[in-house]
Steps between C-alpha positions, in 0.01 A plus 500: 500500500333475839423726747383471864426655791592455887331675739754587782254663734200715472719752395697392265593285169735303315457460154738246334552501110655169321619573184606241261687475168189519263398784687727725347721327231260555214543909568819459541608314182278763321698782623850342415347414146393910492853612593690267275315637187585826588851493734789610311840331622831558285585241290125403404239624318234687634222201620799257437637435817482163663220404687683345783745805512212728536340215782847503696531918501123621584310182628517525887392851438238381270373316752521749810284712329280257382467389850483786658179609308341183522560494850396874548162462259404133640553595908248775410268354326453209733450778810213636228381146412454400866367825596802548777436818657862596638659858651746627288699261246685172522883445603727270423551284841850488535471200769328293285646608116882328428707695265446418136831432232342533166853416378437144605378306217407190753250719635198520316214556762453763743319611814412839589355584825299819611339605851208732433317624849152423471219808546197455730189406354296789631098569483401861562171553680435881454151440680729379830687857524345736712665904427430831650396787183548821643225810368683813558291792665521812257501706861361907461814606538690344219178606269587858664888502429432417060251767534755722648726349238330558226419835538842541534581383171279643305566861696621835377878651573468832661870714564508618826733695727513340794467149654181530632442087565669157421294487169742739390803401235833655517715567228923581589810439474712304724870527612664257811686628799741484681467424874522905573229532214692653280472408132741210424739555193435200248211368723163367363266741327231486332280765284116504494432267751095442597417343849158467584443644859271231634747228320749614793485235740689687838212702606756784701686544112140515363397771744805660402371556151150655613514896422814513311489723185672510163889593555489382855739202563422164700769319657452128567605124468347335238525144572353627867217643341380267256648191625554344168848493327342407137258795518796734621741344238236607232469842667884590464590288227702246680553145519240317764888367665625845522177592667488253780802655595424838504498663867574867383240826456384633246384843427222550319408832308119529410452622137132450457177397712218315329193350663242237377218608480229210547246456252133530583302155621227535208394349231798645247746311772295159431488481149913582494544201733236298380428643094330134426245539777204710561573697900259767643568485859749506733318130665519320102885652523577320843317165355719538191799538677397133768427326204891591304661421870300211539618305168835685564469287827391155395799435361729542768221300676524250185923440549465433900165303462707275239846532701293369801399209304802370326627553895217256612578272209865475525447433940204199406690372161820486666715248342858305541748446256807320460686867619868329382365446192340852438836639612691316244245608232464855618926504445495311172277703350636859670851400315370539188399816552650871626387385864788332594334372829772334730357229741525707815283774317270233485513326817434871661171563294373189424179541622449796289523209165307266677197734544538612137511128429192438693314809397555383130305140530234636703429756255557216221255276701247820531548562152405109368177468763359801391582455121683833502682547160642820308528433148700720204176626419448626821859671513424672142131640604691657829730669265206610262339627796774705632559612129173662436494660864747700329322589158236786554281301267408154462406518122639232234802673479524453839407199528797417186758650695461273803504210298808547308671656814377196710648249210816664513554506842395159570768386242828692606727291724575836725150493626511131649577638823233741534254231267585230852387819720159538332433147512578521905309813549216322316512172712542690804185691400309117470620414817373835674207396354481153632603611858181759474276206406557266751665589744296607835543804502442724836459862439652752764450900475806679589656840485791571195729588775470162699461336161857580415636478855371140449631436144841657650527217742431187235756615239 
């Protein structure tokens, strides 16, 4: 056997396989001497057939697949050997590879030729990239509004009689109309129905429900007034399709009032929203409340900081490829699957594989510079982990549990999916990491509101 390689341009390979006869006869001969000891034929006895009978019915198959795997094994282990770094897999190069009869017992040696498109030799400098991490100012205001929040939750129910405010809750039943406002036979209804007065988002139908009392009636649009066909659909029991369509009124008959009482701002408020920590005053409250928003925060922070990076990477990294040859791949491959992907599918959003192309040696060339690796082990003590975050102990027994659950999840083929996710998560994790130790980083204070305005316009 011999095997070379031709370099066609930076881009791209041939690599030309010369097999001869002593490559393969000895594995062949020992797989017609297998199937004659065990073929049965009429007329002979089992493992009596004639060798040359048996070599004239099943040798040029013998040798196909005798070829075919020593082809298969030694094209790949010669890209290993040589330490070929290529995108995607080889393909046959039908310009180069003539049709093979393995019927043709003149033939004995044969030449197989692949093109493989060579990947970029790439060396990450972290310490080059230069990225923008935002610190999100916890503003008085939002500190204000979970105040106002939490009091709400943790607030009494008082009946009353009349809608004094929009902290009030409604409770009624609800019929549609026709366009004269009568009731409409067979129309929509629904029984027990709660809207929340400030939840109504038209501020003339809100108004409308200041000062009603129990028994009086409301008339109104409810896709007008909250402006949000799922919330409406769960209101009268309705698909969020039907909804959307809805233009008719409804009229609403008030059964009950209820209002929310808030709860105090004291210390029995803290220790419900905060039972770990030790609160006395409303200041240590506010403090509490920065510090949860602030981690809550970083890692929105965290995702654009690291977004902005691979973005910075992927511009300065940029790389060609031999696009013809991707293309072919990208098809070859997609036909074995569900995908199906037709060439003009591909033509149209190319550049959407190419990136993900790209994006996948960079983060293999990040990975290798800064020795990033996720073993099994690691995999197994993120499952422990997230096991005993569940138990409420951590005893032996505990500790026992994880490790046969851990075992037996690691070992069920079902979980391979979500074993390949873990292993991501935990790379990505390593390469957050990285990014935060050497990139230069430049820190910018900026309000949530702007923050996500921002985030809005890179997605």
């Amino acid at each position: 056997m011999n095997i070379t390689k031709e370099n066609l341009n930076e881009l791209s390979a041939i690599i030309k396989i010369e097999l001869q006869k002593e490559d393969y006869e000895p594995a062949v001969n020992d797989t017609l001497k297998n199937l004659q000891k065990t073929y049965n034929m009429p007329g002979f006895r089992p493992g009596k057939v004639p060798s040359g009978l048996i070599s004239k019915m099943f040798r040029s198959k013998a040798i196909i697949d005798e070829v075919d795997k020593l082809v298969s094994n030694s094209l790949f282990k010669y890209i290993e050997d040589n330490s070929i770094d290529i995108i995607g897999s080889p393909l046959s190069d039908t310009e180069r590879q003539q049709e093979i009869d393995f019927d043709d017992t003149t033939v004995t040696n044969y030449d197989f030729y692949f093109k493989i498109a060579l990947a970029p030799q790439l060396d990450i400098n972290l310490d080059d990239i230069t990225a923008t991490k935002y610190e999100i100012e916890v503003e008085d205001d939002f500190i204000q509004k979970y105040i106002d929040d939490t009091c709400k939750h943790f607030g009494t129910i008082d009946n009353k009689e009349s809608i004094d405010d929009i902290n009030s809750y409604v409770v009624g039943d609800l019929s549609q109309l026709n366009e004269d406002n009568s009731v409409m036979d067979n129309g929509i209804s629904s029984s027990d129905s709660t809207i929340a007065i400030d939840k109504i988002a038209d501020k003339d139908i809100q108004d409308t429900f200041i000062g009603k009392k129990v028994g009086d009636t409301v008339i109104f649009n409810p896709i007008t007034a909250f402006n949000n066909p799922t919330e409406v659909a769960t209101m009268l029991n309705i698909k969020t399709n039907e909804a959307k369509e809805l233009t008719s009124n409804f009229i609403y008959t008030i059964k009950k009032i209820t209002y929310q009482k808030p709860a105090e701002v004291n210390e029995e408020l803290f220790k419900k929203v905060y039972p770990q920590d030790e609160i006395h005053s409303l200041e240590e409250y506010k403090e509490r409340i920065k510090k949860d928003a602030m981690m809550s925060f970083s890692a929105e922070t965290d995702n654009l900081f690291s977004r902005d990076v691979n973005d910075t990477l992927m511009e300065k990294y940029k790389f060609d490829m031999d696009e013809e040859f991707v293309k072919q791949w990208l098809i070859s491959t997609n036909e074995k699957s569900d995908k199906h992907l037709t060439a003009e599918e591909l033509d149209k959003d190319f550049e959407k594989y190419a990136q993900a192309i790209r994006f996948q040696f960079i983060s293999a060339a990040i990975e290798k510079k800064y020795n990033i690796a996720v073993t099994a082990k690691d995999v197994e003590n993120h499952l422990h982990n997230l096991f005993m975050g569940y138990m409420p102990s951590t005893d032996a027994e505990a500790e026992e549990r994880a490790k046969i659950f851990v075992d037996s999840f690691m070992k069920k083929d079902e979980n391979k999916e979500q074993i390949r996710n873990i292993y991501e998560h935990l790379v990505d994790k390593e390469v957050q990491k990285a990014f935060n130790e050497h990139v230069k980083i430049e820190t910018k204070v900026i309000k949530y509101q702007d923050f996500i305005e921002l985030a809005n316009k890179k997605a």
